[in-house]
N, C-alpha and C positions, 0 to 999 in steps of 0.2 A: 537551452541546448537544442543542438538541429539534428532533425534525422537527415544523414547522408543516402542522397541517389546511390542503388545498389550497383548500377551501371557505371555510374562515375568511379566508385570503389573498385570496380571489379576492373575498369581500365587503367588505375593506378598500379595494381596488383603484378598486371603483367608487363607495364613497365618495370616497377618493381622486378621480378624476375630477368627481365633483360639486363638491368642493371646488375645483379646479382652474379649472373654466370659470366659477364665481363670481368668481374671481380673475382673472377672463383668460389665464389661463395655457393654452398647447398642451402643454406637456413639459415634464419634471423632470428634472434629474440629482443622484440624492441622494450623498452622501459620507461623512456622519454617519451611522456604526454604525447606530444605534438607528434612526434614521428607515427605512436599508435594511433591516433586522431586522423593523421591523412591517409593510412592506406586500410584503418580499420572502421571509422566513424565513432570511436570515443577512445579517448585516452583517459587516467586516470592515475596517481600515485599507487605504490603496492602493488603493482598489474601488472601485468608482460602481454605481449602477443609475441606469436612465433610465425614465420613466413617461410614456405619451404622455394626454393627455384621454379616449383612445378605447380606454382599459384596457392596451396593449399593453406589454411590459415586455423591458426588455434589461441584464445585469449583464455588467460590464466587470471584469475581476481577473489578479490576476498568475498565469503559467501555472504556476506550482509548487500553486495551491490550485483552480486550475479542476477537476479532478475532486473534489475537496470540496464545492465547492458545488453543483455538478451532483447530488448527492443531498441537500444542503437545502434550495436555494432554489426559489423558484417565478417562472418569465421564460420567454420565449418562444425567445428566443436568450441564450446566455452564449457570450462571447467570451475568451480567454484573450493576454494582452499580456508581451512579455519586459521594458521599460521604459517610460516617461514618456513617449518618443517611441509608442511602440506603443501607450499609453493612448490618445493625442490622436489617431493611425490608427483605432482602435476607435469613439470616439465620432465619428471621421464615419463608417465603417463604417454603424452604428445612425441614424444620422439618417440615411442613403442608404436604409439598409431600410425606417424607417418613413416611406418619403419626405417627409421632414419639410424644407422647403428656407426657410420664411420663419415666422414666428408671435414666440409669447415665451416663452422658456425659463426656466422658475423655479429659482435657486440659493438654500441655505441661507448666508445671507450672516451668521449668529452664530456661523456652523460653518467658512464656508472663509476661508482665507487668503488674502493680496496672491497667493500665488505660484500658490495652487490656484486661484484665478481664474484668472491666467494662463494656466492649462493648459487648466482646464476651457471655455474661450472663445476658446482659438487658434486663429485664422481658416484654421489645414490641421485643425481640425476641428466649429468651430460654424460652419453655414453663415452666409454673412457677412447676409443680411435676417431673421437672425433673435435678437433684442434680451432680454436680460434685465433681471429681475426680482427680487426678494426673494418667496421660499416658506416663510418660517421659520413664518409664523403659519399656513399651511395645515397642515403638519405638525403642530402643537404642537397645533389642531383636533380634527384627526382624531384625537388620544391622549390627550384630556383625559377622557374619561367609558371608565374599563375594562369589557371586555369580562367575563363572567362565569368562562372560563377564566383571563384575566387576573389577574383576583379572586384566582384560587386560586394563582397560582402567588406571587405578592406575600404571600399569607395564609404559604405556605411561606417565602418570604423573611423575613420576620417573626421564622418560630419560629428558623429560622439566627440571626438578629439575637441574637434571644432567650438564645440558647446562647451564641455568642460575646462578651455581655455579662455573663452569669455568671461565664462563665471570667476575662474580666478582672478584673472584683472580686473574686473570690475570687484572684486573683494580686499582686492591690494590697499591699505590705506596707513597710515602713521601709527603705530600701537598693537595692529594686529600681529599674530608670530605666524612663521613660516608652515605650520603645521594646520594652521587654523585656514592658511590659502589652500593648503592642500585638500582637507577637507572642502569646501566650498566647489572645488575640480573635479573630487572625486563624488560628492553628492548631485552635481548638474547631470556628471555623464552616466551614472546610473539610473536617472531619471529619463535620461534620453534613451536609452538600452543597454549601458555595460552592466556585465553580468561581473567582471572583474578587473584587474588593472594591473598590470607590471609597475614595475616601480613608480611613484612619483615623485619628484623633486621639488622643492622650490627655496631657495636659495636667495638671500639678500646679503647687501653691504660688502664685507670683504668674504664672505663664501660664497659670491659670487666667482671665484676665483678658483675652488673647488671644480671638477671634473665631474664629480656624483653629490650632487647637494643633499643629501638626504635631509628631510624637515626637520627641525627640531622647534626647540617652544623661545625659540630665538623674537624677542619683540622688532618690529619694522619701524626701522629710524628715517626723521629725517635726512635728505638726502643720500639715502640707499638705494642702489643699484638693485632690480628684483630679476628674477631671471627662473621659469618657469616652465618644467621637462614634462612630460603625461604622456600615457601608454595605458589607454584601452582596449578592455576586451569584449569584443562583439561577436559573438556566434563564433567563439574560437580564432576570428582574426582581429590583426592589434592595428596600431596605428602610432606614429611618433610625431609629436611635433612642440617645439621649444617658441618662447617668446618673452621678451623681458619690458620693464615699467623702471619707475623713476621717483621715489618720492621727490618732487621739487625739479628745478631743474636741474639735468646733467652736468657735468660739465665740459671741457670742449675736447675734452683727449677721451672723453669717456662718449659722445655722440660722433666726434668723428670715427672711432674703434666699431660703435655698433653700424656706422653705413657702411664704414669699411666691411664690414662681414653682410650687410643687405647685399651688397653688390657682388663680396666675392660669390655669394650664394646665386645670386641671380644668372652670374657669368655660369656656374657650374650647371644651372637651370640648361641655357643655352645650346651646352654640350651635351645634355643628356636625352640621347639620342639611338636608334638600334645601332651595334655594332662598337661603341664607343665603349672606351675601356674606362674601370675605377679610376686606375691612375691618372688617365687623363682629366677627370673631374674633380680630383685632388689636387692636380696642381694647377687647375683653373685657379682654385682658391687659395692656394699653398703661395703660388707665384702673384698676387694680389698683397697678401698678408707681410710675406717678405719685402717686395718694391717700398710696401708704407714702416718697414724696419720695428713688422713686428716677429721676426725668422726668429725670437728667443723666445716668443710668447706662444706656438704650437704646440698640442699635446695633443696625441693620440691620431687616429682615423679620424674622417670627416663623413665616412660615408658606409653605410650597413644595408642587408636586406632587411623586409619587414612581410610577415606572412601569418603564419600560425604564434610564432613568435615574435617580440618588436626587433630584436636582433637575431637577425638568422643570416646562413649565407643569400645573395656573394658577399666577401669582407676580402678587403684590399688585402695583399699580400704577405704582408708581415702579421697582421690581425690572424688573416686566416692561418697562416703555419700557426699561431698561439694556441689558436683555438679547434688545430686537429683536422684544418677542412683545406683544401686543395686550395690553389692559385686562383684568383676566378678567372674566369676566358670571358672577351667581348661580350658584354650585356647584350641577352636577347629582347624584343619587343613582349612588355606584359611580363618583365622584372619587375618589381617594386621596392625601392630604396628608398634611405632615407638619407637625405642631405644634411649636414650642418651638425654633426651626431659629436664632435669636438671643437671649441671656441678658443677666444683670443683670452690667454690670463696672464694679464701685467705682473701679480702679486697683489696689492691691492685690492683688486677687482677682475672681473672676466667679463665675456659680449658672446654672447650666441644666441644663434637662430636656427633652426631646424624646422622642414617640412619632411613628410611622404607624398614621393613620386612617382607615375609607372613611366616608365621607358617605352615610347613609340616609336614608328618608322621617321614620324614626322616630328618628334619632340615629346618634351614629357606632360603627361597628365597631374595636374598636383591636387593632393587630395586634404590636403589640412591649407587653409585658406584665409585664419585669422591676419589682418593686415600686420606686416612684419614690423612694419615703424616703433620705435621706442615710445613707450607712452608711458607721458609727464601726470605724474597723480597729482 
């Protein structure tokens, strides 16, 4: 865990707030890890932070971690609570402090629950004239263009990525089961420095075909397609990157499929550029995929942000209305996306490749590096 520059927090903060009073919003109560992590320096399950328009900031946590975060985060007051009841006491605590008695409070409504509303809005602790809101797209705002430290700590995510993708390939062999490569991916990149990992995947034979492979104790046959997803976490930033292997050789509809998607991916490299829109990067590859009359074998998006989270905004436009967050507008320089984030799946079998990219003036920076080529075990 890193301690955050107080400076750097403190000029989140007042974005943050600028953000806020475009939205009308007076106050925040965030819930979502990652959201309290960038504008507080720790996030954590069971916890809230409150952010008022006028900079002032207040984390609410269970008393077993309150002197933990007393040295990483940055708040005005931190409050320590024994239970649920003692949450809902603390947040009118906080709104009694920042005399906060009427206005509108912004919740992350992609992030809380029927029950965490509940709580978060119980009238022994949201004062009863003051009315909510959805804050998902102010947050997702404020994290879409990285900070330059940011940069670096993702560029290290990356090389973790990097690492625990070799290990898995080179683990890939006739007998072994898909859970056993995953292990192998996730044992390299915590040796390298992940502290933790979003989902892993690894996927052989015909669940290569599957969208979310999740492992199972599935054994790896001769002539099986492998196909390999990973998402580390590095000092709180992640990293995405996909690559697939071959017991044996392919065969020809199955290597022509995987250049097919090398190249759409590379064309979409090409275009990712300042100013250049998702969709135009989707249909780099969308319009590649269909010419070679795979228009029935598309599923999903192809292209996500990647930050505190491996999926975060921008998310292409249908993605994003799903998932609560605004349209995105032209990619600014020092975005970080991930390409290749949905593959070609015949039924049979599926082909994807995926890196993390930043978005330059002058082109993108790629930050997961393993050679994309299918490799014949």
């Amino acid at each position: 865990m890193i301690n955050m520059d107080t400076d750097i927090l403190e000029r989140r903060i007042e974005r943050c707030c600028e953000h806020m009073k475009e939205a009308n919003l007076d106050v925040l109560i965030l819930t979502k890890p990652s959201n309290m992590f960038y504008l507080c320096g720790d996030g954590r399950l069971c916890s809230y932070a409150m952010i008022t328009n006028k900079g002032q900031v207040a984390i609410g946590v269970p008393k077993t971690d309150e002197a933990d975060v007393n040295q990483l985060a940055r708040a005005d007051v931190i409050t320590g609570f024994d239970d649920e009841v003692g949450m809902i006491h603390s947040i009118a605590h906080h709104f009694k402090h920042f005399g906060i008695i009427k206005g509108v409070l912004g919740l992350e409504y992609t992030w809380v629950t029927k029950s965490m509303l509940g709580m978060l809005t119980h009238p022994h602790g949201k004062p009863e004239k003051v009315t909510v809101d959805d804050c998902t797209h102010v947050m997702s705002e404020l994290r879409i263009v990285k900070e330059p430290g940011e940069i670096q700590l993702l560029i290290q995510a990356g090389k973790v990525a990097d690492e625990g993708m070799r290990a898995a390939l080179d683990a890939v062999k006739e007998g072994i089961t898909e859970s056993q490569v995953a292990a192998a991916a996730e044992n390299a990149m915590r040796q390298a420095g992940a502290e933790e990992f979003w989902r892993t995947y690894v996927a052989c034979g015909g669940r290569t075909n599957l969208a979310h492979g999740i492992p199972t104790n599935r054994k790896i046959q001769g002539g099986d397609l492998v196909m390999i997803d990973i998402h580390p976490i590095v000092d709180n930033y992640s990293s995405d990157t996909c690559r697939m292997a071959c017991i044996g050789t392919p065969t020809p509809e199955q290597q022509d499929a995987h250049d097919l998607y090398q190249k759409a991916l590379e064309a979409a490299f090409e275009k990712a550029k300042t100013g250049v829109e998702m969709s135009d990067l989707e249909d780099a590859m969308h319009g590649m995929f269909n010419d070679a009359g795979h228009a029935d074998h598309i599923f999903g998006p192809t292209i996500h942000g990647v930050g505190i989270n491996f999926e975060e905004a921008p998310l292409p436009s249908a993605h994003a209305s799903f998932h609560g967050e605004k349209p995105p507008l032209p990619l600014e320089a020092n975005t970080v996306i991930a390409i290749g984030n949905c593959g070609i799946y015949t039924g049979p079998w599926g082909v994807r490749i995926e890196d993390t990219i930043v978005i330059g003036d002058n082109g993108p920076t790629i930050l997961t590096t393993v050679p994309r080529e299918l490799r014949a075990i």
